[in-house]
Steps between C-alpha positions, in 0.01 A plus 500: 500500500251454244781243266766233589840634488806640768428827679734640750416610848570814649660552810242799690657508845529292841311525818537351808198209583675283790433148383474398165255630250292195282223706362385837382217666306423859363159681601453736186234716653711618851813434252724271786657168547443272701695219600494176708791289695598344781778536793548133646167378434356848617263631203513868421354752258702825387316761352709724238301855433769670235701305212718806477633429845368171633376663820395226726164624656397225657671163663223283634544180635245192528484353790216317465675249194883559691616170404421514142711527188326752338587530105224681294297813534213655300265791506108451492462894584549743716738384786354169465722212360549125454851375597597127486750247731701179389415176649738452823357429829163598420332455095574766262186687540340847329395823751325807449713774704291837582746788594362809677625823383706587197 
């Protein structure tokens, strides 16, 4: 919102991630979420294609940051994205994250 103030949220609908979801972003262009979480410690990425009926397309886990809290996720372009972790075992740190495909 453009102005200070209270908005309410609207519930859209509920999809299944397994783990817990700590980040998402929109891609306007290919019009789809997607979001970033973890399942103990395990980072994944779920791709959403349809708002209408939050389709999950795509599950993709990382293995190569699996012990990571991973909390933030933004698009540069394409299916290329930065996503973030919280300090734990290892300092809170920034990747770039290429996916191949949709």
């Amino acid at each position: 919102p453009s102005s200070n103030g209270k908005y309410k949220a609207k519930h859209i609908g509920d999809f299944e991630s397994e783990g817990l979801v700590t980040g998402a972003d929109f891609d306007h262009n290919k019009k789809r979420f997607v979001l970033c979480g973890y399942n103990l410690f395990y980072p994944f990425i779920v791709v959403i294609s349809n708002i209408d009926d939050l389709k999950v397309i795509k599950r993709i886990e990382i293995e190569e940051i699996s012990g990571l809290q991973i909390e933030g996720i933004a698009f540069i372009y394409d299916n290329r994205f930065y996503t973030t972790n919280e300090k734990s075992t290892q300092p809170q740190a920034l990747y770039k994250i290429i996916l191949n495909g949709n």
